[in-house]
C-alpha positions as CSV (number, residue, x, y, z in Angstrom):
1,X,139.9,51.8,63.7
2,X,136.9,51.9,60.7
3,X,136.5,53.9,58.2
4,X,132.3,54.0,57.1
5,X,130.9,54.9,54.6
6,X,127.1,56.5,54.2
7,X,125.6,59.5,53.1
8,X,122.8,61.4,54.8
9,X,120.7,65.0,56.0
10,X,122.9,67.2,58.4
11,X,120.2,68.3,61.1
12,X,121.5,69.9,63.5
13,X,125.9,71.6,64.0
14,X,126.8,72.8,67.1
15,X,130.3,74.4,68.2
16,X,132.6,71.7,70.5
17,X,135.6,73.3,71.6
18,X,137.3,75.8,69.9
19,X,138.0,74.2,66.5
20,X,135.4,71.5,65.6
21,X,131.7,71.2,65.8
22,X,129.4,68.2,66.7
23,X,127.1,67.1,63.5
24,X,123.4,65.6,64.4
25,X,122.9,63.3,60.6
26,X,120.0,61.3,59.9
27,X,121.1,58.2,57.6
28,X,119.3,55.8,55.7
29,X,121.3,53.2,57.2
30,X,122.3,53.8,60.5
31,X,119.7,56.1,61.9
32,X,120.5,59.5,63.9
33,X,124.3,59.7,64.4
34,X,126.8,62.1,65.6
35,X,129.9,63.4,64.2
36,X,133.0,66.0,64.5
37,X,134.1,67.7,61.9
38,X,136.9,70.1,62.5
39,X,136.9,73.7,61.2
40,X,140.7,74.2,60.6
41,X,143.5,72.0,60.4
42,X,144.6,69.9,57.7
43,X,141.7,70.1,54.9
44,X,139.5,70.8,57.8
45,X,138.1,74.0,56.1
46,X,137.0,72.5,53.2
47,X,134.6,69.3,55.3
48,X,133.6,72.0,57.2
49,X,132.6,74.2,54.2
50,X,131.0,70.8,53.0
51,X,129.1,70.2,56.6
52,X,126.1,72.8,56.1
53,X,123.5,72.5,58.0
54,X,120.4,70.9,55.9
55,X,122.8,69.1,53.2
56,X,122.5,65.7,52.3
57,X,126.1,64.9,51.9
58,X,128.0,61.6,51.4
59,X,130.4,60.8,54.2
60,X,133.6,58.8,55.2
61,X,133.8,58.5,58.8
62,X,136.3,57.5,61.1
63,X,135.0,55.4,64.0
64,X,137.8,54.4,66.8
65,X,136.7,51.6,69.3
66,X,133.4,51.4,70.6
67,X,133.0,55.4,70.6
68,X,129.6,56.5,69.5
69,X,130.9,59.9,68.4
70,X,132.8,59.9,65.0
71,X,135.1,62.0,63.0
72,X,134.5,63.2,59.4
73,X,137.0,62.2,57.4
74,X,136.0,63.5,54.1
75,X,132.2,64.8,53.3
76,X,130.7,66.1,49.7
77,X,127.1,67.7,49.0
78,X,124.7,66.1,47.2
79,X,122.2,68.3,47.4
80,X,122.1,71.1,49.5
81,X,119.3,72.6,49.7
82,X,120.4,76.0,49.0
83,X,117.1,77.3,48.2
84,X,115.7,77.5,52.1
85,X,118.7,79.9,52.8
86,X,116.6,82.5,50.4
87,X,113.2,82.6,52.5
88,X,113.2,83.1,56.2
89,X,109.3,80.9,56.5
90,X,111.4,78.3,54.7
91,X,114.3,77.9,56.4
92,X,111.9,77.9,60.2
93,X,109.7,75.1,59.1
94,X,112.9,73.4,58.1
95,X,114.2,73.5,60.9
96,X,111.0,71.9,62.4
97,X,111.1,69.0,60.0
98,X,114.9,68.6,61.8
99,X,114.2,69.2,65.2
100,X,111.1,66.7,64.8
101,X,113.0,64.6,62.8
102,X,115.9,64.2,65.3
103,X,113.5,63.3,68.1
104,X,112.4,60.7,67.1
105,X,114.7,58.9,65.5
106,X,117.2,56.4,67.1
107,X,120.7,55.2,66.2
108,X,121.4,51.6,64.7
109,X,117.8,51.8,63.0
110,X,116.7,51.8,59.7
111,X,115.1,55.3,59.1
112,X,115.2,55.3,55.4
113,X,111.5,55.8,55.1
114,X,112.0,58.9,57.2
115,X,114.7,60.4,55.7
116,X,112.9,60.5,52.1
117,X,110.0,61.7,53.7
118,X,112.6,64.3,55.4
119,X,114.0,64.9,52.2
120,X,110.6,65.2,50.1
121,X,109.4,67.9,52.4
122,X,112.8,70.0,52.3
123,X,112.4,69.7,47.9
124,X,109.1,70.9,48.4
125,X,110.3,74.1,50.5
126,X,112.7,74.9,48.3
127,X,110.4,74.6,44.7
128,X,107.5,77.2,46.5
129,X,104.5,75.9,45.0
130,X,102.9,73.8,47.8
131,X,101.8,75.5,51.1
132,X,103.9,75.1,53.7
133,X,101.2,73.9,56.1
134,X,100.5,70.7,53.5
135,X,103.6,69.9,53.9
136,X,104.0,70.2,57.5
137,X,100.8,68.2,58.0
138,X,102.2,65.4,55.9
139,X,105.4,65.7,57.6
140,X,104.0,65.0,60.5
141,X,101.3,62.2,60.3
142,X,103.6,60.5,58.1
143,X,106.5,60.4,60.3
144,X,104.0,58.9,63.6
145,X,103.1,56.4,61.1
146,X,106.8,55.2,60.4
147,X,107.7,55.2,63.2
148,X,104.7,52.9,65.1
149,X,101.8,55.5,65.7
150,X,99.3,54.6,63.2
151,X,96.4,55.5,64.1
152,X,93.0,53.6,64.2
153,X,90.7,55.0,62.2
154,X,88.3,52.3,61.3
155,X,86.4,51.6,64.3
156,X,85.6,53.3,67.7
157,X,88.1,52.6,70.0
158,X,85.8,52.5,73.2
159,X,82.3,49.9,71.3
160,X,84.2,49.2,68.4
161,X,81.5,50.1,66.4
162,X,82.5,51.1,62.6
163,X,80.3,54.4,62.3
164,X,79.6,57.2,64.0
165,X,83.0,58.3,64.4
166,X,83.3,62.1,65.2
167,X,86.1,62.5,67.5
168,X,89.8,61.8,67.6
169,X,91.7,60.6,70.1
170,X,94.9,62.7,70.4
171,X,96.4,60.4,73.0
172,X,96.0,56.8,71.8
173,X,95.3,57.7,67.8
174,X,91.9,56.3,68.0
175,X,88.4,57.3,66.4
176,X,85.5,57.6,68.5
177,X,82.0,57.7,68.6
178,X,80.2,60.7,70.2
179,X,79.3,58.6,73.7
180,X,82.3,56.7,74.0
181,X,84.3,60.4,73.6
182,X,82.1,62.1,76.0
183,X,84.2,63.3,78.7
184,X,87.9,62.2,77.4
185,X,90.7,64.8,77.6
186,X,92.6,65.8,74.3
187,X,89.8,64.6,71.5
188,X,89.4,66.7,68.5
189,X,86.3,66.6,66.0
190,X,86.5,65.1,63.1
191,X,84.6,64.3,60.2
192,X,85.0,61.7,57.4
193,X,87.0,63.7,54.9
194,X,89.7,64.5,57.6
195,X,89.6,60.7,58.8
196,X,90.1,60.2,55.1
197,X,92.6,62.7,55.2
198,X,94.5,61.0,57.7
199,X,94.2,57.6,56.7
200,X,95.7,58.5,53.3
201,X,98.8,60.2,54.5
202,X,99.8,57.9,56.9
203,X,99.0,54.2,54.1
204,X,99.6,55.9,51.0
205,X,102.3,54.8,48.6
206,X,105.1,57.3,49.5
207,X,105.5,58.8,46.0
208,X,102.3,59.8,46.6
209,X,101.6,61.3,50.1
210,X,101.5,64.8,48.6
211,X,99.0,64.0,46.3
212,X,95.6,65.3,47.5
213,X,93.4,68.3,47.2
214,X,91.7,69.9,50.8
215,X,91.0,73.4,50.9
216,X,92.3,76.4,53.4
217,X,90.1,75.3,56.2
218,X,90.5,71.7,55.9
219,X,93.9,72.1,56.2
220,X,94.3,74.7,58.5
221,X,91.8,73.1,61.2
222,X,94.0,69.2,60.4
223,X,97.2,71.3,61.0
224,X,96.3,72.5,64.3
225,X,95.4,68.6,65.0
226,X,98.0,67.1,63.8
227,X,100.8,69.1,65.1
228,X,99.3,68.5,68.9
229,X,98.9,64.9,67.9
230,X,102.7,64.8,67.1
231,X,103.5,66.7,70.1
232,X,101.5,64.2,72.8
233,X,102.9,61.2,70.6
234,X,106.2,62.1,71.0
235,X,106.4,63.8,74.3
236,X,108.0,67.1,73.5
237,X,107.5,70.6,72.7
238,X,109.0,71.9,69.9
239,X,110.9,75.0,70.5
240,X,110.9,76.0,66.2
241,X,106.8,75.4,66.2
242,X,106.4,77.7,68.6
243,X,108.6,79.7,66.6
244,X,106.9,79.3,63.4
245,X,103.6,80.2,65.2
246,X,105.3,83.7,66.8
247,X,106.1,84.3,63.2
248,X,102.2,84.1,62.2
249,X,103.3,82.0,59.3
């Protein structure tokens, strides 16, 4: 028997059985875990009440044996985000960041770097005054980056040579020239403000990642790259982008 301790983003709740429900939390400490919290019972009402989806809570958690699941045995918000609840474009890209976020993140890892930039992009939902694309595109590039796919932006990746570069490589991250490109599946056009673009998200100090100016096509054209970047990088299809993309928003 253990009793941790640790405080994370509640990502994902489904039902198990009749009277509990299975919690997907990304930590700082321990990566992606999974917990039950119960729904009735003896102060079960009240974690559950506490377990909202999209909180940041602290936890005490019961671990018994080698089990990978654990029990909640008492939860409090921090913050909860309350504000996504209130806008129906807000709450869908949210749950992006948490689908995305729980794909790629592993248990027994450190993923404290992804959970504030988990954490930063839910804030910036909830104040309104940054479009929801920017944030998206950060999200994403930044996330590849943390976890291993930084991209090579400095010289082509077929003659190595440092200019030149007009294409993207959607598969390996790599910048390309026009003749070395010529031919490959999945490379997108790019010029050196979105290279520049890129290059700062993905190196820049984290306090700042949010911190640029690009205008409506800039960013719309770099969303529509980076979100089919992230989706050959990771190897999945996101079921809430396509949603968000139904919904025109």
């Amino acid at each position: 028997m253990a009793l941790i301790e640790t405080e994370g983003l509640i990502t994902k709740s489904v039902k198990y059985g009749d009277f509990s429900n299975i919690l997907t939390i990304i930590t700082r400490d321990m990566g992606k875990i999974s917990a039950v919290v119960n729904r009735g019972g003896n102060g079960g009402r009240s974690k559950f009440t506490s377990a909202r989806l999209f909180s940041y809570n602290k936890f005490v958690l019961y671990k018994s044996g080698d089990k990978s699941l654990m029990r909640v045995n008492e939860t409090s918000i921090t913050e909860p985000f309350g504000a996504l609840q209130d806008s129906l474009e807000n709450l869908s890209y949210a749950a992006y960041f948490a689908e995305a976020a729980n794909k790629i993140t592993t248990e027994n890892t450190d993923a404290a770097e992804l959970l504030q930039l988990l954490l930063n992009s839910l804030f910036l939902l909830c104040k309104n005054k940054m479009p929801r694309k920017k944030i998206k595109l950060v999200f994403e590039l930044r996330a590849l980056a943390v976890e291993g796919y930084m991209p090579d932006l400095e010289n082509c990746g077929g003659c190595g040579r440092p200019d030149g570069l007009v294409r993207f490589g959607l598969r390996d991250g790599s910048s390309y020239c026009a003749e070395c490109a010529e031919g490959m599946p999945d490379c997108a056009e790019i010029n050196d403000f979105c290279r520049d673009v890129i290059e700062y998200i993905c190196t820049a100090d984290p306090k700042k990642i949010f911190s640029f100016s690009i205008s409506d096509d800039a960013l719309r054209y770099l969303g529509e790259i980076s979100e089919r970047y992230f989706e050959i990088q990771i190897g999945h299809r996101f079921k809430t982008l396509n949603y968000i993309k139904t919904l025109g928003i």
